[in-house]
NUVEX-641123 format. One line per field, with one value per residue (C-alpha): residue number from 1; x, y, z; residue in one letter. Coordinates in nm, 4 decimals, decimal comma, m for minus. Layout:
N
pos <- [NUM;...]
east <- [X;...]
north <- [Y;...]
up <- [Z;...]
code <- [A;...]
This chain:
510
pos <- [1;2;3;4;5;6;7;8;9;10;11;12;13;14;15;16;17;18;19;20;21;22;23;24;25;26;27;28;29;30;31;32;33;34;35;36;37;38;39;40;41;42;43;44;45;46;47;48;49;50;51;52;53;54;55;56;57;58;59;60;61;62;63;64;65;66;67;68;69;70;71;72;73;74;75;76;77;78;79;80;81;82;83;84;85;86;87;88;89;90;91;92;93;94;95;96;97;98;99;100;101;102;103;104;105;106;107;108;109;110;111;112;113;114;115;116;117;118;119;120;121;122;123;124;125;126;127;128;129;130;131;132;133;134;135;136;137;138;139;140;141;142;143;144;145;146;147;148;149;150;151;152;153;154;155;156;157;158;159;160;161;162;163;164;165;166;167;168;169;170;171;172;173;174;175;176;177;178;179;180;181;182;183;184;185;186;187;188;189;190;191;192;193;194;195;196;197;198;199;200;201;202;203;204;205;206;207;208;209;210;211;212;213;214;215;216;217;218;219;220;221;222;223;224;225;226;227;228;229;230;231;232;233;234;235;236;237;238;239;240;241;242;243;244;245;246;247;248;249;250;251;252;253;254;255;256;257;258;259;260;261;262;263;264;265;266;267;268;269;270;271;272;273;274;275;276;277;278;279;280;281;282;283;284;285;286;287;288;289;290;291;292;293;294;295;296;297;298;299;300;301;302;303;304;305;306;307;308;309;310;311;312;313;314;315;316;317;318;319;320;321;322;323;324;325;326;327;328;329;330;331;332;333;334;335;336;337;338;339;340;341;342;343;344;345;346;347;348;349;350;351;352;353;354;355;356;357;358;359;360;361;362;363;364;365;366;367;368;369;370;371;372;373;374;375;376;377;378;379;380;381;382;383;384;385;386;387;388;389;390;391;392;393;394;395;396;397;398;399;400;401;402;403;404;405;406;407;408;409;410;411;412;413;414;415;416;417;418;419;420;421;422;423;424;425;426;427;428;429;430;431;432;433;434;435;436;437;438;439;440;441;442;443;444;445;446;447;448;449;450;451;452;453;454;455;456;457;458;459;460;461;462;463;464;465;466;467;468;469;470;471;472;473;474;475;476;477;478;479;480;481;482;483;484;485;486;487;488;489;490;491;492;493;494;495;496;497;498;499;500;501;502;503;504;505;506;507;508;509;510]
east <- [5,6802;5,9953;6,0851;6,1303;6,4371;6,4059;6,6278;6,3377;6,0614;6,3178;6,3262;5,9551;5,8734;6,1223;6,0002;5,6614;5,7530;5,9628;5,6852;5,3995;5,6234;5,8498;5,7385;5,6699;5,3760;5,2460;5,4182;5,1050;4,9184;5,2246;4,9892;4,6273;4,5729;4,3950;4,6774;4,9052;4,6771;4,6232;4,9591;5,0920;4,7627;4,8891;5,2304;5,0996;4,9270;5,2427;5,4227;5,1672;5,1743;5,4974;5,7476;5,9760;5,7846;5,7544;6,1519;6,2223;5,9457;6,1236;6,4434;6,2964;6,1552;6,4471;6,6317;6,4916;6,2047;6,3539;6,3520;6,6727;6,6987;6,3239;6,3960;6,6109;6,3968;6,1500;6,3313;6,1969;5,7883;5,6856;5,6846;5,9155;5,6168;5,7061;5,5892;5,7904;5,8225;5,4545;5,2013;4,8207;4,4929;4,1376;4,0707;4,4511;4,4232;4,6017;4,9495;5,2684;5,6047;5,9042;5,9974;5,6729;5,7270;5,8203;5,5173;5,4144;5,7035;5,6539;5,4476;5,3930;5,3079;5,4272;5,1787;5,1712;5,2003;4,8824;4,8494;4,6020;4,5500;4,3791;4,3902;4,0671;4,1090;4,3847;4,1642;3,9182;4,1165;4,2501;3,9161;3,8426;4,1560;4,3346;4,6635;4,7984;5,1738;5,1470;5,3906;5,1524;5,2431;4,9686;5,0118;4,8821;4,9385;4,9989;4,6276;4,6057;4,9275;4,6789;4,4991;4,8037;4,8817;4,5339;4,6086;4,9290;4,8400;4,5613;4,6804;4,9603;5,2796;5,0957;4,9793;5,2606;5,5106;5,5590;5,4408;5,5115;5,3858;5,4349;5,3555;5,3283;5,4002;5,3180;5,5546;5,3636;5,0260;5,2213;5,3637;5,5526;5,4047;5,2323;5,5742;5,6636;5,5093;5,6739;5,9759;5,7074;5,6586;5,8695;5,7581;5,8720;5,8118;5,8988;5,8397;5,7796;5,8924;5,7395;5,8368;6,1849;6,2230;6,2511;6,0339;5,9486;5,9429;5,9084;6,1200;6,1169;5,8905;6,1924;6,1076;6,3542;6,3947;6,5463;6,6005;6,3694;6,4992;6,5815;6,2441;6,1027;6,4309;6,2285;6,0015;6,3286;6,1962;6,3921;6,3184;6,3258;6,1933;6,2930;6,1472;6,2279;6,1491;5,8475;5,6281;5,4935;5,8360;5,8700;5,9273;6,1288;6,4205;6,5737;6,8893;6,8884;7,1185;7,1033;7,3878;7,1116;7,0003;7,3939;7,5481;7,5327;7,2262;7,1847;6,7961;6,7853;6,8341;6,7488;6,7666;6,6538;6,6705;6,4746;6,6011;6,5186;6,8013;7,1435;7,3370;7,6892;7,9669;8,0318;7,6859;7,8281;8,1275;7,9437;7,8254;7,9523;8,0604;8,0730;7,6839;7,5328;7,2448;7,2274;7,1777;7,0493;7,1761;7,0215;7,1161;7,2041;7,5587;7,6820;7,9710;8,0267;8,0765;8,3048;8,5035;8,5745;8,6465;8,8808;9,0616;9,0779;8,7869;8,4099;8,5952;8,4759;8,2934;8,1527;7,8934;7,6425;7,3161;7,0392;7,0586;6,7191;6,8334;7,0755;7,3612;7,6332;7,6742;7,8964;7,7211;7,5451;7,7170;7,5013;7,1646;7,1472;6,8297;6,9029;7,1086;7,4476;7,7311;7,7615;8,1166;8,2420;8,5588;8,6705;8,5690;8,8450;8,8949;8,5012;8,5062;8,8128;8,6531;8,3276;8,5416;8,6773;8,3506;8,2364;8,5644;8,5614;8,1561;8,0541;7,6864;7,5699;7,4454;7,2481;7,4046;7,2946;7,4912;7,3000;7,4769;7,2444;7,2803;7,0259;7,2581;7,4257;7,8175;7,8931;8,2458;8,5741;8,9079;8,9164;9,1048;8,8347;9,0758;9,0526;8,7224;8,7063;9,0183;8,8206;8,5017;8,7747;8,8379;8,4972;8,4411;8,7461;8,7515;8,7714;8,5784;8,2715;7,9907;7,8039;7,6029;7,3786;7,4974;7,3337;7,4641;7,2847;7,3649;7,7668;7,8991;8,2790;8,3445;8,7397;8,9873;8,9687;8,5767;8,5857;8,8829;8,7050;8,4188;8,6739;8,8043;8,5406;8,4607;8,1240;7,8733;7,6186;7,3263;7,4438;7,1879;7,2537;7,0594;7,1622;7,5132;7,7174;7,6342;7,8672;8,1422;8,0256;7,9263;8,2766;8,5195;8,3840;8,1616;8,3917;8,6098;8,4409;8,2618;8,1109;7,8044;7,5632;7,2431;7,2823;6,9607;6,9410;6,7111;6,8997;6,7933;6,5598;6,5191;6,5286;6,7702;6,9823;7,0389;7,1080;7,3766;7,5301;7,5277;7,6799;7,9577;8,0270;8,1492;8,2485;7,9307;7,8921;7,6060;7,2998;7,0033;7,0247;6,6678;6,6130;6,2853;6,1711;5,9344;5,7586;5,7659;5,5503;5,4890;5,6887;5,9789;6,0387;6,0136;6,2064;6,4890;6,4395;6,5419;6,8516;6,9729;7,0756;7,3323;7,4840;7,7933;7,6862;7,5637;7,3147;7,0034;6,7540;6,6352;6,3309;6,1747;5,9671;5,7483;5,6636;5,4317;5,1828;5,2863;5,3969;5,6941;5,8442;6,0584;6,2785;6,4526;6,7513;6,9402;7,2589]
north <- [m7,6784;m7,4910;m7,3062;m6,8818;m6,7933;m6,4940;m6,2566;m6,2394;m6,1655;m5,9620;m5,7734;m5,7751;m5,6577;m5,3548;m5,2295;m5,2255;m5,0601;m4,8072;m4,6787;m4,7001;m4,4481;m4,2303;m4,2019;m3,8714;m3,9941;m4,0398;m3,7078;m3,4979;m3,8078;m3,7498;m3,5287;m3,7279;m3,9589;m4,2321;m4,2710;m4,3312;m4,5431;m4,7896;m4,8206;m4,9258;m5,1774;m5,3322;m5,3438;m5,5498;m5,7967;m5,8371;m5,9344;m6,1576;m6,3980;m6,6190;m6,6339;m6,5374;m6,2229;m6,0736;m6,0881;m5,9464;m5,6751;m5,6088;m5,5662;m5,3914;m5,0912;m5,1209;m4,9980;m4,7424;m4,6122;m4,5645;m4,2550;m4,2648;m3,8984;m3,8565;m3,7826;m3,4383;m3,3805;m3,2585;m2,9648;m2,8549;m3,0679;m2,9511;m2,5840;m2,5174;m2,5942;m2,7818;m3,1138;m3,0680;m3,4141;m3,5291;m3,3627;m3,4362;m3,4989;m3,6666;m3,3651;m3,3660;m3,7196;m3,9492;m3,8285;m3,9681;m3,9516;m3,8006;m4,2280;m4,3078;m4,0174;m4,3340;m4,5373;m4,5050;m4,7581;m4,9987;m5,2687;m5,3523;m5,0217;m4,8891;m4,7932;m4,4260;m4,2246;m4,1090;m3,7656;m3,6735;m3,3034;m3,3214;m3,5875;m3,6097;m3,7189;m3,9545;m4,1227;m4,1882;m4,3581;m4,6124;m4,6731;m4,7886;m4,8713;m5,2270;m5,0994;m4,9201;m5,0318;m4,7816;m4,4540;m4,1764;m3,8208;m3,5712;m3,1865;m2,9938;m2,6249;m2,4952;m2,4764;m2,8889;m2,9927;m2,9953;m3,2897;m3,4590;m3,4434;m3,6283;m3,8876;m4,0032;m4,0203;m4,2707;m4,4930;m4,7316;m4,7756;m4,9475;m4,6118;m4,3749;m4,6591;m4,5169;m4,1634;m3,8791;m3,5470;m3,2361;m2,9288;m2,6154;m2,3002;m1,9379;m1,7992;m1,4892;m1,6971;m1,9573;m1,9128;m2,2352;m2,4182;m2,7213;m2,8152;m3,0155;m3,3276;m3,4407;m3,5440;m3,8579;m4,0001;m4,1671;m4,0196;m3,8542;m3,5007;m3,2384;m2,8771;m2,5720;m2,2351;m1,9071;m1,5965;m1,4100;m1,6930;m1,4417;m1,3922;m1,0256;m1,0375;m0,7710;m0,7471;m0,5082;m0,3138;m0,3388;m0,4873;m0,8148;m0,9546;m1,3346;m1,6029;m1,8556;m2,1285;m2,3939;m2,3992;m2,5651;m2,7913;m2,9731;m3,1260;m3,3395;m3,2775;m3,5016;m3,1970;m2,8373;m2,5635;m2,2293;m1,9041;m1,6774;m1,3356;m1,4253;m1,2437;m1,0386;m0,9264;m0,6937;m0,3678;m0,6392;m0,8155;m0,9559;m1,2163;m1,5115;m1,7092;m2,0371;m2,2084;m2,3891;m2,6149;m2,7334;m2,8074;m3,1326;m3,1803;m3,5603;m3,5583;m3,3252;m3,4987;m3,2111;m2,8547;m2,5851;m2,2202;m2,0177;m1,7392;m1,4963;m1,4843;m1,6195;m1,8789;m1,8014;m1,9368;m1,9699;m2,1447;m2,4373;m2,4712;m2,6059;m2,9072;m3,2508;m3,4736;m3,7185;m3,7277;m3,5765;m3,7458;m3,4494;m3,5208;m3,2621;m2,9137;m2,5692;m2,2391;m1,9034;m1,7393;m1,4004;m1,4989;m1,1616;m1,0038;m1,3195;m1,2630;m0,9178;m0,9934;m1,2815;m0,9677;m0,7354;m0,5154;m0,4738;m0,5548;m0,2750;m0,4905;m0,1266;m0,1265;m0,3186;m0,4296;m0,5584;m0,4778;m0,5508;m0,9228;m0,9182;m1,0160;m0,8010;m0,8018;m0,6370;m0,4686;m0,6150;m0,4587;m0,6177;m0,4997;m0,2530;m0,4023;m0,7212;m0,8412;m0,8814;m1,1296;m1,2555;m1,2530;m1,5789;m1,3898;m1,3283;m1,3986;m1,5442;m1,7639;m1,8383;m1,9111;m2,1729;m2,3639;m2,4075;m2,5274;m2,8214;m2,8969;m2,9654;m3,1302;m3,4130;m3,4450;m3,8064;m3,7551;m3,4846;m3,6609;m3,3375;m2,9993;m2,6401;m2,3482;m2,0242;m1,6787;m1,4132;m1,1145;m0,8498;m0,7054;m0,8513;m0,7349;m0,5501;m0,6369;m0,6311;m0,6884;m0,9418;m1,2475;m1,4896;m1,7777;m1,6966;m1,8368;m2,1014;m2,2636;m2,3542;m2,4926;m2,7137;m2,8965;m2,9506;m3,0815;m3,2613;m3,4396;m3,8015;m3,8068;m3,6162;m3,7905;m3,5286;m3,6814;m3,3997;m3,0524;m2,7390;m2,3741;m2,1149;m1,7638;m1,8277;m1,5216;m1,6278;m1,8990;m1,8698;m2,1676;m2,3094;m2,3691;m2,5044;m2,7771;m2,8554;m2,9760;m3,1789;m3,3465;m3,4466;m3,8036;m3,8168;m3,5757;m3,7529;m3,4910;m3,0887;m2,8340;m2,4754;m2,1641;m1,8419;m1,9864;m1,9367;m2,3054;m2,2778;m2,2386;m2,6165;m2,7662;m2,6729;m2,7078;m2,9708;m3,2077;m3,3439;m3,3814;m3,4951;m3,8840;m3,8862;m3,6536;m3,8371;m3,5557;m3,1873;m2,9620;m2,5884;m2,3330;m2,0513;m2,1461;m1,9129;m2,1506;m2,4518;m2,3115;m2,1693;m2,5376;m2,6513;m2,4144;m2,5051;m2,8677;m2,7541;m2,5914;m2,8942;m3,2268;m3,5825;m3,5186;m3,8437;m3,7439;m3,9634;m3,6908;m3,3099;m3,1489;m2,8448;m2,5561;m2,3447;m2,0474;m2,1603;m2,4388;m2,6030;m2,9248;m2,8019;m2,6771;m3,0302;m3,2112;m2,8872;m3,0128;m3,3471;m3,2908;m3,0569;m3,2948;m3,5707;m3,3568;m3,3430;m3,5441;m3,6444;m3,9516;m3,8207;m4,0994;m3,8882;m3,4854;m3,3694;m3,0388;m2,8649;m2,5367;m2,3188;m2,0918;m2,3636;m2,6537;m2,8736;m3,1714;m3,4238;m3,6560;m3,7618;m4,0704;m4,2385;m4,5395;m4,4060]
up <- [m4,0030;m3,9879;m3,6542;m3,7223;m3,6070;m3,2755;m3,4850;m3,7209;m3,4603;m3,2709;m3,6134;m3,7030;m3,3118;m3,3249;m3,6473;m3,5166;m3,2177;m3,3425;m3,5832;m3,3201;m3,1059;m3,2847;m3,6806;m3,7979;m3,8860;m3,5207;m3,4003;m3,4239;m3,1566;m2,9355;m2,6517;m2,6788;m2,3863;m2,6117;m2,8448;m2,5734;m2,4053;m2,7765;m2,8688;m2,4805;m2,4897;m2,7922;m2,7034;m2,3549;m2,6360;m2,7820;m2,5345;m2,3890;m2,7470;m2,5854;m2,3368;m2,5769;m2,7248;m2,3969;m2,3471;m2,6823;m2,5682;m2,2596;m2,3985;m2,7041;m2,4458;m2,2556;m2,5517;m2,6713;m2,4456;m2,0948;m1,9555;m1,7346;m1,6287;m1,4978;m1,1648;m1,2166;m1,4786;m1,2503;m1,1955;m1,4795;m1,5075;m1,1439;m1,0214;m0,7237;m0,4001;m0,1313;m0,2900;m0,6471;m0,6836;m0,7212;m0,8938;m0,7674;m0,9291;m0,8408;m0,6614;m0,4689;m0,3787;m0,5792;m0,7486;m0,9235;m0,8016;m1,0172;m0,9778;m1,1793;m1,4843;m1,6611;m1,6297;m1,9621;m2,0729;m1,8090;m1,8664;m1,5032;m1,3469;m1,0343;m0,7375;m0,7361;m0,4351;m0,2573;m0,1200;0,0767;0,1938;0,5266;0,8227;0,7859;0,4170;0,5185;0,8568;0,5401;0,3364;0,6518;0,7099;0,3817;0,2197;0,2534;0,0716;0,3956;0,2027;m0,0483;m0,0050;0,1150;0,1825;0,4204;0,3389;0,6457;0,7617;1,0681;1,1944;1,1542;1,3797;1,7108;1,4468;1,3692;1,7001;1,8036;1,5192;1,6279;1,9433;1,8675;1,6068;1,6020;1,3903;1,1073;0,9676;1,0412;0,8565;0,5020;0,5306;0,5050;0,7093;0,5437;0,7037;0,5862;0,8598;0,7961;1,0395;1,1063;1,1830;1,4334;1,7761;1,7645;2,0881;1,9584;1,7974;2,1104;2,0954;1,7677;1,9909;2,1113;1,7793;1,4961;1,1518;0,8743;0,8891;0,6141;0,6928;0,4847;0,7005;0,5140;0,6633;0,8580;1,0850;1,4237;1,7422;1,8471;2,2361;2,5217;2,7974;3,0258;2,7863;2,5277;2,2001;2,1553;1,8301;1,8748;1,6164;1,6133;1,3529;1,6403;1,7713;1,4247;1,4097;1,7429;1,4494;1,3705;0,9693;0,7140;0,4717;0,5281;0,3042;0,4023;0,2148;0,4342;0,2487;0,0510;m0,1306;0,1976;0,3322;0,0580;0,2787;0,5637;0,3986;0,6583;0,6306;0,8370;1,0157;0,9307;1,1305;1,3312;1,0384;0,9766;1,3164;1,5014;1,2620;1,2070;1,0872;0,7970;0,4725;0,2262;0,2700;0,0153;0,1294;m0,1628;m0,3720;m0,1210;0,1172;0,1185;0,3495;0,4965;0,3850;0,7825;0,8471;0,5771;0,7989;1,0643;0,8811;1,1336;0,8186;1,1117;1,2202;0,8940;0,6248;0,4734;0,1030;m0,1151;m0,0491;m0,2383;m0,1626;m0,2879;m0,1875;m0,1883;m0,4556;m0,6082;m0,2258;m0,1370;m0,4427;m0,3248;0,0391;m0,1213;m0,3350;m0,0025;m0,1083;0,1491;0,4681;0,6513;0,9122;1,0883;0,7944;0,9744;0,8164;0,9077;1,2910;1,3674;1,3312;1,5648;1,3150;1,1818;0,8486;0,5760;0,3547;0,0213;m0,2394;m0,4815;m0,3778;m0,0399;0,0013;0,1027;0,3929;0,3502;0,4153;0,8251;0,8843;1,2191;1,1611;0,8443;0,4363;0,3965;0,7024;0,6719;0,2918;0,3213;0,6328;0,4101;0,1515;0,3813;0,5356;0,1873;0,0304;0,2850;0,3121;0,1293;0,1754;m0,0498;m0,3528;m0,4754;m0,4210;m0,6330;m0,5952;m0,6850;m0,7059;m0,4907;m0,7065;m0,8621;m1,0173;m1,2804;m1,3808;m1,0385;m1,0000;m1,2392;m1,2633;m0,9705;m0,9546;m1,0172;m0,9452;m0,5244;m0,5575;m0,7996;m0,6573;m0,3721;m0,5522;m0,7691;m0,4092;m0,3279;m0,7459;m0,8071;m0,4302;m0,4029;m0,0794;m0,2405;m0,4046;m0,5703;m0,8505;m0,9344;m0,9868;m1,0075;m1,1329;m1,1462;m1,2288;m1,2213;m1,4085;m1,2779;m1,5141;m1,5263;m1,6572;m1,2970;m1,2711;m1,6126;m1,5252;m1,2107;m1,4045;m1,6617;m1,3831;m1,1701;m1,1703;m0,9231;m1,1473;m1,3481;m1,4097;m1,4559;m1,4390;m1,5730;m1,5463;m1,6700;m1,7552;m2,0691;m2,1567;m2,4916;m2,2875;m2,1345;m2,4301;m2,5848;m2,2772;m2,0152;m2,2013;m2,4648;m2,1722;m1,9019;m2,0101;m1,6545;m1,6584;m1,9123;m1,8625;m1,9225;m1,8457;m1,9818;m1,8453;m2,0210;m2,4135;m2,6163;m2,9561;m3,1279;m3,3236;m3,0452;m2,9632;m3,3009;m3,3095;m2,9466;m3,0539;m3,4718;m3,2197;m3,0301;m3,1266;m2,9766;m2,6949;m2,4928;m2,3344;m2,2829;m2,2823;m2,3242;m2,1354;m2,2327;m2,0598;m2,3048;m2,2898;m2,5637;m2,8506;m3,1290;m3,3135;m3,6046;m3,3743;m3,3160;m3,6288;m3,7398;m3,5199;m3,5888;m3,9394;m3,8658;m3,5734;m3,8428;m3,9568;m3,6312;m3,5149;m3,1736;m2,9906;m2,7835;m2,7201;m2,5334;m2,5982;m2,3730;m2,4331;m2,1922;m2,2481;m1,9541;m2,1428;m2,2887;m2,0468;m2,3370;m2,2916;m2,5652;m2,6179;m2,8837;m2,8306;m3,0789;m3,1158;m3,2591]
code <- [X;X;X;X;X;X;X;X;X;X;X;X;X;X;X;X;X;X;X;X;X;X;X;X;X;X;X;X;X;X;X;X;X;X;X;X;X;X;X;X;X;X;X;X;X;X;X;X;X;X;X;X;X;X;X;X;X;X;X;X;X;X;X;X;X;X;X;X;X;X;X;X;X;X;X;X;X;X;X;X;X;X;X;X;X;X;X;X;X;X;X;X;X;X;X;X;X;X;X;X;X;X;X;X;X;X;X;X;X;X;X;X;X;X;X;X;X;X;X;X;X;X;X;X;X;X;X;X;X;X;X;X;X;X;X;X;X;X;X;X;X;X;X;X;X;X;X;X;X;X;X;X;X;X;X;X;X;X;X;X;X;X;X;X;X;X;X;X;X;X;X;X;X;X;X;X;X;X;X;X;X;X;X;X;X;X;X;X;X;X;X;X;X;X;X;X;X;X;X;X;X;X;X;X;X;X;X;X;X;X;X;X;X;X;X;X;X;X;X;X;X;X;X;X;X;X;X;X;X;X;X;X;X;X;X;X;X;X;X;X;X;X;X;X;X;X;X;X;X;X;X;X;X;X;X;X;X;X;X;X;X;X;X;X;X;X;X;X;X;X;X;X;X;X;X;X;X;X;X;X;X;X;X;X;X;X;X;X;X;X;X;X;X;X;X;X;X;X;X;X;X;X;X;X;X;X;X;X;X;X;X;X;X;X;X;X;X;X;X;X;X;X;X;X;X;X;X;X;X;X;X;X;X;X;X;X;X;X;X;X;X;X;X;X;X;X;X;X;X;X;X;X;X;X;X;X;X;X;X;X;X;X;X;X;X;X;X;X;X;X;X;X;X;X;X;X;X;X;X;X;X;X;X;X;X;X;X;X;X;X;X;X;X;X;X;X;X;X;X;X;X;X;X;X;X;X;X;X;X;X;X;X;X;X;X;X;X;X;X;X;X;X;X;X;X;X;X;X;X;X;X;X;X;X;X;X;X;X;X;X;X;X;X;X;X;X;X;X;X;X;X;X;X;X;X;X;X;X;X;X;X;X;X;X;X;X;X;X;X;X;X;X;X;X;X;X;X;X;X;X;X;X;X;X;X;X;X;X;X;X;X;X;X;X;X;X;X;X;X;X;X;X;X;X;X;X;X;X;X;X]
């Protein structure tokens, strides 16, 4: 009996494949659970015929089905709550991490991560559980830290090792004194603040408001969410000063201040590149008022804001009814020492810069350059190591921006909102072979794409993500069709619906 040559099952295997997962046939199975769960079963049987079958498997899904972008990706799966990179179900007690999103091309799966939403929950499953190795996160508010207290007080190292505390404060409903006893343990905690992050006091019968960020810093949290003007504060913006959370900070690893308030260019400055793991860095900036303090214009520092905070601020020229910009001493002086804090920082793998302005077109005829000159340092330095980059709402794109992003040589994953992506797609990413994932939030069609990729040629991208508000079965196969007339390499598009929670994936070879 003659011996078949592996090319031959190599080429009977990936014909198989390739028309249990992607023919157009099989599109319309693409969202039932059984489907997926048949064809991965048989794949398994497959690979279990021979030794050699399961390598040619392996490499088979390594080639075409691996989903190598899945952990930005869930910028756009998972809503923006605290815990954005799982999503739970069983009743919020099991969930996968953005790590797992991949599991259904894996033959050997990974554990997923447990979440568990009380300590009670979590006592129950140590009790009963012999997989105490697994990661496991505990999501508590402010009413259960006198309980997490009480746990880690009574059990030993073996069940705070690989978890993680997360804990959720209302600001108004918490005074802040059971934060204390954190300083006694080792664990992970990640915090949630909700709320203008100030204590009202009386002295003397004199109404004192004081800042009250450092007092939740005590927790020593590895992340901190801050939404400081939520959905209550409506009638109370307040800005914040957030210098606390950057200097001499060595704990924080991520910090995301939401859309509601703006950071300082002089609260940035205070980052210690020499004692920092910070890591992941999200936050809005007043651009549009920098951009006119860099041109000369809203320096009059007597317009005070805000003085129920106990800052002085210029005023917002954007929108009066949010705080405006905290001058150290002045735009320009406080703009240029962020800029070297962040030029010569190597730890921020993750950083998003959001423009805080209601506004839209509120300023002309400025010399854009003062301001993207400085974001070229931080882009194009070779001390940073930025591999994920976020823009969002940058209406300033001048020649200088758009060479900063041609020249960087550290970005791998760019994420634009609200952006005039054609001006990306045409400039930077024919240029720039670094940054191999591109995700849009800013697309209205199928055919909007089609015509930003019929406008751009020589792409070397490896996946293009794109949110939409809405998409059907027939938008994709629609695009399917087009995209072969296209001149571009791309291997990976994932589309993701907001309105009727749909996501695909189209994956080629070319």
């Amino acid at each position: 009996m003659n011996k078949i040559p592996n090319y031959i099952f190599n080429y009977i295997l990936e014909t198989i494949l390739k028309y249990k997962y992607y023919s157009a046939k099989n599109l319309k199975n693409l969202n039932s659970k059984d489907y997926h769960n048949g064809r991965n079963l048989e794949t398994i049987n497959y690979s279990l015929v021979s030794k050699k079958w399961g390598e040619i498997i392996s490499s088979l899904l390594n080639k075409y089905f691996s989903l190598k972008n899945n952990e930005v990706l869930s910028y756009f799966l998972l809503n923006s709550n605290y815990n954005k990179n799982c999503y739970i179900v069983n009743n919020c007690t099991t969930a996968t991490t953005k790590n797992n999103c991949n599991n259904n091309f894996k033959l050997i799966k990974e554990y997923p991560l447990t979440i568990f939403n009380s300590i009670e929950k979590y006592k129950h499953f140590l009790i009963n559980s012999s997989n105490i190795q697994c990661k496991r996160v505990v999501n508590l508010n402010e009413f259960e830290i006198d309980d997490l207290k009480d746990f880690l007080k009574e059990n030993n190292t073996n069940y705070i090792n690989n978890v993680e505390f997360n804990i959720r404060i209302s600001i108004d409903e918490f005074k802040g004194e059971k934060l204390k006893f954190v300083k006694e343990f080792n664990c992970d905690i990640n915090i949630e603040l909700n709320g203008a992050l100030y204590d009202q006091v009386f002295n003397n019968g004199i109404l004192i408001t004081k800042p009250a960020l450092k007092k939740y810093l005590k927790l020593k949290p590895k992340k901190i969410h801050l939404k400081p003007n939520d959905k209550y504060c409506q009638d109370s913006y307040i800005h914040m000063n957030y210098t606390p959370l950057f200097e001499n900070n060595s704990t924080v690893e991520e910090i995301h201040v939401s859309y509601t308030d703006h950071v300082d260019p002089c609260s940035i400055a205070k980052i210690n590149n020499k004692v920092t793991k910070l890591k992941k860095l999200s936050c809005s900036f007043l651009f549009h008022d920098i951009l006119k303090g860099l041109n000369k214009q809203n320096q009059d520092s007597s317009n005070v804001t805000n003085s129920n905070s106990n800052i002085e601020c210029l005023k917002n020229e954007c929108d009066c009814d949010y705080g405006g910009l905290r001058i150290e001493n002045s735009i320009q002086h406080d703009w240029e020492a962020m800029i070297y804090t962040l030029k010569t920082n190597s730890t921020i793998k993750d950083l998003s810069l959001k423009n805080f302005c209601h506004k839209n077109n509120c300023y002309e005829n400025l010399d854009t350059s003062k301001l993207t000159k400085g974001l070229k340092e931080v882009f194009t330095s070779p001390l940073s190591s930025i591999e994920t980059l976020e823009l969002q709402t940058i209406d300033f794109m001048d020649s200088v921006l758009l060479s900063a992003l041609q020249e960087n040589q550290t970005i791998k994953n760019l994420i634009l909102m609200n952006i005039n992506e054609a001006l990306i797609f045409k400039k930077v990413l024919p240029v720039n072979r670094i940054i191999r994932n591109v995700y849009l939030n800013c697309i209205n069609s199928m055919d909007d794409l089609l015509s930003l990729l019929l406008n751009s040629q020589e792409l070397n991208l490896y996946s293009i993500s794109v949110k939409f508000k809405r998409f059907e079965d027939n938008d994709i196969i629609k695009f399917k069709t087009n995209y072969k007339n296209y001149n571009n390499n791309i291997k990976e598009f994932n589309f993701y619906s907001s309105n009727n929670r749909k996501f695909k994936t189209i994956l080629y070879n070319s």
